[in-house]
C-alpha positions in Angstrom: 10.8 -14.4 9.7 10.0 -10.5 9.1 12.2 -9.2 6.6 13.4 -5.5 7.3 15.1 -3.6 4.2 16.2 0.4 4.3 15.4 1.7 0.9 18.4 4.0 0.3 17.5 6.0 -2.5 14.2 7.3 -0.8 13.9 11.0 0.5 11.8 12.3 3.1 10.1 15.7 2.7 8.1 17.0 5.4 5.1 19.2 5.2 3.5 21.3 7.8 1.6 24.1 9.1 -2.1 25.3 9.6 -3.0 24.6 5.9 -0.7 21.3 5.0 -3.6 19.1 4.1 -5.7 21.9 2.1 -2.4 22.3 0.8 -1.8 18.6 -0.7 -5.1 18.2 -0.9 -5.7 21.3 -3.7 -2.2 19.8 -5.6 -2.2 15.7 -5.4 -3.7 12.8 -7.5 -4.8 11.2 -4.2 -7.5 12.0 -1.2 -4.9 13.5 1.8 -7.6 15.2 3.4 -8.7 12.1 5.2 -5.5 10.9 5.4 -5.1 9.7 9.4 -2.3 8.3 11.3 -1.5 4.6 10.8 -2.7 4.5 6.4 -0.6 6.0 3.5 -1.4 7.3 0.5 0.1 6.8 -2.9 -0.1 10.4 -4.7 1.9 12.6 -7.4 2.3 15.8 -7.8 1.7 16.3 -11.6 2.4 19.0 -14.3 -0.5 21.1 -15.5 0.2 18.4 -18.4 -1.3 15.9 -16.4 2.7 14.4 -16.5 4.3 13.1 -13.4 6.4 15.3 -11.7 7.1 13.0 -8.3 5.4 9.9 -7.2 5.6 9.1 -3.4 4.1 7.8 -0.5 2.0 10.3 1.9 2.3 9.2 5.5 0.3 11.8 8.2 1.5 11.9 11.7 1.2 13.7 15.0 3.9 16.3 16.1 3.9 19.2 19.0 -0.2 19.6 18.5 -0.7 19.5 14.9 -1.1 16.7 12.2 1.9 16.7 9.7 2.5 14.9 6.4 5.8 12.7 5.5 6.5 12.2 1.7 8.4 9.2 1.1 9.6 9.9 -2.7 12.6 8.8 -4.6 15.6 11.3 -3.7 16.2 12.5 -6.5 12.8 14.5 -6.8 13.4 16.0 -3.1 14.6 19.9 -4.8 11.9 19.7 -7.3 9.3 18.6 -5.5 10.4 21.7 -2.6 10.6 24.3 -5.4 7.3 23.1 -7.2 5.8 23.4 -3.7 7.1 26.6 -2.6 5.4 28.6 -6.3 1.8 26.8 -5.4 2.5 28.2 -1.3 1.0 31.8 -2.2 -0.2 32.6 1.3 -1.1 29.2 2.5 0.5 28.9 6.3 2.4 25.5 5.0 6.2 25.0 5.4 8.1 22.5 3.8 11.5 20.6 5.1 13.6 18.1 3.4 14.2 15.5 6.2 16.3 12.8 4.2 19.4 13.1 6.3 17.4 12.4 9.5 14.6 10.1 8.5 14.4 6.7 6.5 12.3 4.4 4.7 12.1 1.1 5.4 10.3 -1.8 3.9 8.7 -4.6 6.4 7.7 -8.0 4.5 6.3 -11.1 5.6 4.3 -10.2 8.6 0.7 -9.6 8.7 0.8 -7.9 12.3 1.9 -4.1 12.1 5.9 -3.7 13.0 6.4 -2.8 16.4 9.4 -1.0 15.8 10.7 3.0 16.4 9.4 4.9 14.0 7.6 8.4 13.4 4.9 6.7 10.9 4.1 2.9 10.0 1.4 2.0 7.2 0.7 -1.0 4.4 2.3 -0.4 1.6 -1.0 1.5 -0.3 0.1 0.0 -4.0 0.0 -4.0 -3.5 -0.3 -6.7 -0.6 3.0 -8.3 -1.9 5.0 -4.9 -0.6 3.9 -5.0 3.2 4.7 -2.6 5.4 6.7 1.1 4.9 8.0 2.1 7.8 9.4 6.0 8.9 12.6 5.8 11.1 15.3 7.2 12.1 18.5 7.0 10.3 20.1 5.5 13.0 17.0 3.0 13.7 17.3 1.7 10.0 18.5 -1.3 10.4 18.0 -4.3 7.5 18.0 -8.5 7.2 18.1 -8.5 3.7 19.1 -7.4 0.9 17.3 -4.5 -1.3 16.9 -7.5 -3.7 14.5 -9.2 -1.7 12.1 -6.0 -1.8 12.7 -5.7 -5.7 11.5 -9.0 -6.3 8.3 -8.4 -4.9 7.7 -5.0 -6.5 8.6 -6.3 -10.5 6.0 -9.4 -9.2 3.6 -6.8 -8.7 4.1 -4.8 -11.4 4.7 -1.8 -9.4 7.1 0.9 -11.2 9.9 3.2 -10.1 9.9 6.5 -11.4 13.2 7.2 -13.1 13.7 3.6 -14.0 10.3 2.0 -15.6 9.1 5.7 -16.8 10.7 9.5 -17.3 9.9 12.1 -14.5 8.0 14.6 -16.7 7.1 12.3 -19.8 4.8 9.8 -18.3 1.0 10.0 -17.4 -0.2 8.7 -14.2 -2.3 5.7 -16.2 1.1 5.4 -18.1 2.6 4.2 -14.7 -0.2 2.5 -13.4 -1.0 4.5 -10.7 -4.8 4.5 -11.7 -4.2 0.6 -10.9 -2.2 1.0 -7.8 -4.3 3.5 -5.9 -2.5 6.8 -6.9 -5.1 8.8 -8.6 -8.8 9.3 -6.7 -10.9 10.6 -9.5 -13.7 11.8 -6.8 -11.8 13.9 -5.1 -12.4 16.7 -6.8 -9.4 19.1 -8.5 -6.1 19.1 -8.3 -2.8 20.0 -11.0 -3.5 18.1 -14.4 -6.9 16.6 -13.4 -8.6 17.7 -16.2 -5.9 16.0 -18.9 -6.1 12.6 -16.8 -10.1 12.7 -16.2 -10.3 12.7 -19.8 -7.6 9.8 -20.7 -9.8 7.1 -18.1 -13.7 8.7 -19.6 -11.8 8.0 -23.1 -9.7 4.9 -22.7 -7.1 6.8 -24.2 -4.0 5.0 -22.2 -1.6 3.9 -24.9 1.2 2.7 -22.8 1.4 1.1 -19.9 3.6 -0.6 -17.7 3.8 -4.6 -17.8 6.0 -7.3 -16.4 8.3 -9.7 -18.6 9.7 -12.9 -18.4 12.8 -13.1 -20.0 14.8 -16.5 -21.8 18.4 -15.2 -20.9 20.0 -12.3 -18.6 17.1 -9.7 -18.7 17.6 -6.9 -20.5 19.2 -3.5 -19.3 17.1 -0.8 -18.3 16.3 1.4 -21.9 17.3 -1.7 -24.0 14.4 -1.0 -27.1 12.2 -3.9 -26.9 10.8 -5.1 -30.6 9.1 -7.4 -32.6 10.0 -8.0 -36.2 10.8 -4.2 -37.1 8.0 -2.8 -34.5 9.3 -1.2 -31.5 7.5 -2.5 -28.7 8.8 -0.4 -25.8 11.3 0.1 -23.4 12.7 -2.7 -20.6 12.9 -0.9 -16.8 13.8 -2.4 -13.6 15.2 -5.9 -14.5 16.0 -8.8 -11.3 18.1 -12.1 -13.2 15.2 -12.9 -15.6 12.3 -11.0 -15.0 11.6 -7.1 -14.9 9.2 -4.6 -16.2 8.4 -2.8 -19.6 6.8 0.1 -21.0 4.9 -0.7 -24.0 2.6 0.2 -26.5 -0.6 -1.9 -25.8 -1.7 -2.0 -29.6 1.5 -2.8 -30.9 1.8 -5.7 -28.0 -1.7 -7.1 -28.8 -1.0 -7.0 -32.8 2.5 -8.4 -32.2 1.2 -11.2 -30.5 -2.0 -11.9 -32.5 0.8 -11.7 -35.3 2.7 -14.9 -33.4 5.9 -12.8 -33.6 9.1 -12.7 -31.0 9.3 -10.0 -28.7 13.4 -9.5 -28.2 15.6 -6.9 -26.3 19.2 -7.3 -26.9 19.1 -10.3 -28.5 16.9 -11.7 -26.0 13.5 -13.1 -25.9 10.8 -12.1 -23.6 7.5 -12.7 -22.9 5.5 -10.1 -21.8 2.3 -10.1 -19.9 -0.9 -8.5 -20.9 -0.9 -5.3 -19.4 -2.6 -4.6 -16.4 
């Protein structure tokens, strides 16, 4: 049975015009310039820092001639990512439009044939297999059979973040959040904002952190709960579903706590925590 679940807390900014895709393509981690109807991209928009600013999924579609772009991004980053867009316009001919009262996102699990249902732009989930199919409908076409849990589950199983929850909006690297492991970052593609810091972190190895998935022996831990072993902080727990979630953690500190045979606990709590991606 398909499973059909409206993801609430997703905004929908739309960008057109003439220069849209030179647009994106000049600011975004990702390739948007071949970017056709039916695929998505997963992209951010990062600081000059190379820190994430807004992570999202970039869906292109047809409308009255032209080819426009849908960016399905967590809500709260829907004025930020608008302002950050209109300082790069200059005199690009690109307009932007936050369409989150009119247009939602909805994940589509457990078919392999695309959904046949109303919507403005339907692709695989870019990031992992496990997540299926987004969809782009209207509000009033949203409907769901289950349960945002359902959709959780899969994306702590595939270690896929959220921003806001598994790493800080403006604090994080892309490598930091995986995205160099989920398809978020071309490094061919030639420039965009904060290319040069993140081109040098994967021709270094210098990635530090990263996101990994626990398994906890108790009530997983809340989300910012310090995760340690012995007197070492580890990291920070994230999104959390009954006993298993996501962390972000120091890899040395992981690897030497566990060469060490120590505990990892949060809260009280012990977890076990997966080698890194």
């Amino acid at each position: 049975m398909t499973t059909r679940i409206s993801l609430a807390d997703r905004g929908m900014v739309e960008v057109a015009g003439a220069d849209a895709s030179k647009f994106l393509q000049n600011l975004l981690t990702n390739n948007i310039a071949s970017l056709a109807p039916g695929d998505a991209r997963f992209a951010a928009l990062l600081s000059p820092q190379g820190k994430i600013l807004a992570d999202f999924l970039v869906f292109a579609y047809e409308a009255e001639g032209e080819r426009r772009f849908l960016l399905d991004c967590s809500s709260a980053r829907v004025p930020e990512l608008l302002q950050k867009f209109g300082n790069y316009r200059l005199r690009s001919q690109v307009t932007f439009a936050d369409r989150s009262s009119e247009l939602r996102s909805v994940a589509v699990l457990d078919t392999e044939e695309k959904p046949d249902i109303p919507a403005l732009a339907v692709a695989r989930d870019p990031r992992a297999p496990a997540l299926g199919w987004r969809a782009i409908v209207p509000a009033g076409e949203a409907e769901e059979s289950h349960s945002l849990d359902a959709y959780e589950a899969r994306r702590i199983a595939a270690v896929v973040p959220e921003g806001g929850v598994d790493f800080a909006y403006g604090d994080a690297f892309p490598q930091e959040a995986n995205m160099d492991l989920l398809f978020g970052v071309d490094f061919s593609k030639g420039c965009f904002i904060g290319q040069e810091v993140v081109s040098r972190m994967k021709h270094r190895g210098s990635v530090r952190k990263r996101i990994a998935s626990f398994q906890s022996h108790g009530p997983a831990p809340a989300h910012g709960t310090p995760i340690r072993a012995g007197e070492i902080e580890l990291g920070v727990a994230g999104s959390r579903l009954a006993d298993k979630g996501l962390a972000l953690v120091r890899l040395d500190r992981l690897e030497d706590a566990k060469a060490a045979g120590l505990k990892t606990v949060a809260d009280g709590v012990e977890l076990d925590i997966a080698a890194a991606p």
